[in-house]
N, C-alpha and C positions, 0 to 999 in steps of 0.2 A: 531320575529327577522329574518332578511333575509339573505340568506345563503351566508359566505364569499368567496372572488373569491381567490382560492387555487392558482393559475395561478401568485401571488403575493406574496406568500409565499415562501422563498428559500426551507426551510425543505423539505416541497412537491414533488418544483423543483428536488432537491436532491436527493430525496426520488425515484422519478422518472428517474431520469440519470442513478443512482445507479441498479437500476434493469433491465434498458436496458443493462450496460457496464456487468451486471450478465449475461445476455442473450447470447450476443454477446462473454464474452469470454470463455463461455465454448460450445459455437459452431463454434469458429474463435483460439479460444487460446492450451484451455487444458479443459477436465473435472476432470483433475486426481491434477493439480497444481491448485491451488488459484492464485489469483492477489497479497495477501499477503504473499505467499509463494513467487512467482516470486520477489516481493519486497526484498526480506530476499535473496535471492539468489544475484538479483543486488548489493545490496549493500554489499555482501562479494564480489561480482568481483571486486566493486569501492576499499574496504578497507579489505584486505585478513587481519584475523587476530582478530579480535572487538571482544568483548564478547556479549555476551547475551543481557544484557543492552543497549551494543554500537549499537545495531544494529536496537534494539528496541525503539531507540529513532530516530533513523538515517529514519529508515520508518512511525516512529508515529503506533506504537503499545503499549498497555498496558503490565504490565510485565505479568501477566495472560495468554495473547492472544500469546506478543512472545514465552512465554515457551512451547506455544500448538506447535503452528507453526515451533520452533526448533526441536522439538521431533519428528514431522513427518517428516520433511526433515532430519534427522538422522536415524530415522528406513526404510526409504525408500532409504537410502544409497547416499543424493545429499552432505549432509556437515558432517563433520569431525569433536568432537571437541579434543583437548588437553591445558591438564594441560599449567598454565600461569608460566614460568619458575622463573621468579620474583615472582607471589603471587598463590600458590598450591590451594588455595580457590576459582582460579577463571579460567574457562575455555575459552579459546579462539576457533574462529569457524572458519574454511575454507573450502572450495568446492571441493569438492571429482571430480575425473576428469570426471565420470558421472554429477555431478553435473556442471560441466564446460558445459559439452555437449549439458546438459537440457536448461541450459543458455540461449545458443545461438539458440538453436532451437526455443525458446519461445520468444526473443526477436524478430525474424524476424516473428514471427506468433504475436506478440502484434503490432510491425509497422502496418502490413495490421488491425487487427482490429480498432486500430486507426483511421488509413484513414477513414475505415466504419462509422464509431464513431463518426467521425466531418465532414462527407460529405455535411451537410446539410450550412457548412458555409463556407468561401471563406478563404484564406490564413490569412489575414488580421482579418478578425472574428477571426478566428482559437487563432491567436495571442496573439487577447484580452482577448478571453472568456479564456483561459489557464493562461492568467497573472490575471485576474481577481479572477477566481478560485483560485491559488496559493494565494491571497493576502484575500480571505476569509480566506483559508484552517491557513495558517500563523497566522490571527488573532487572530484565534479560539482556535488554540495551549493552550492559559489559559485557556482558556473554564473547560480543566481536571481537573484542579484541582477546585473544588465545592466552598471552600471560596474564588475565586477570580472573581466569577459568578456575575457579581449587580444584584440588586433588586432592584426593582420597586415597592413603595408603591401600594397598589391597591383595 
């Protein structure tokens, strides 16, 4: 059997962008912040207040993955949580004004990576390849959940 052209493959693809954007931001970004911390950060600036859950759907993380990622950005002092004054069961997150600061610092250090990032294509690629992405990323969404996977006789 002769060997498949990987180049055809998105996972690959993927698999391969994913370890360059690994590269790139922890020598253009932060080595101390994740891309999915900075995620969790953005979007308590967009929506000061969301709980745990909210936030964690809001960036597509697992609840697993966001409780990791809460917990370090609270022992390293960027978010805050407090009790939900309506439901005591449930805690709401906001950005510690360190946590504001780190924000913005990383934001202006993710633009320039970016640029780096997609230098290799013209405004208009940029464009596409971004809405495209988005419109796999969006797809796939069901993807999590296992019974909603098809299968393919085989």
């Amino acid at each position: 059997m002769a060997a498949v052209d990987l180049t055809t493959h998105p996972g690959h693809l993927a698999r391969r962008l994913q370890q360059a954007h690994y590269l790139l931001w922890n020598a253009m970004v932060s080595e101390e912040t994740t891309s999915p911390q900075f995620a969790v950060l953005n979007a308590l600036v967009a929506e000061p207040g969301l709980d745990q859950r909210g936030v964690g759907e809001r960036v597509g993380l697992d609840r697993s993955t966001i409780a990791e990622v809460i917990s370090r950005l609270s022992r390293r002092g960027l978010i805050d949580k407090v009790r939900d004054p309506q439901d005591g069961r449930r805690s709401l997150l906001r950005l510690t004004a360190e946590g504001h600061r780190a924000h913005r610092k990383l934001t202006v250090r993710t633009a320039r990576m970016n640029q780096v990032f997609l230098a290799p294509l013209t405004g208009e690629e940029r464009a596409v390849f971004l809405d495209l992405l988005q419109r796999v990323a969006d797809a796939a969404e069901h993807l999590r959940n296992p019974e909603s996977v098809p299968v393919t006789p085989g």
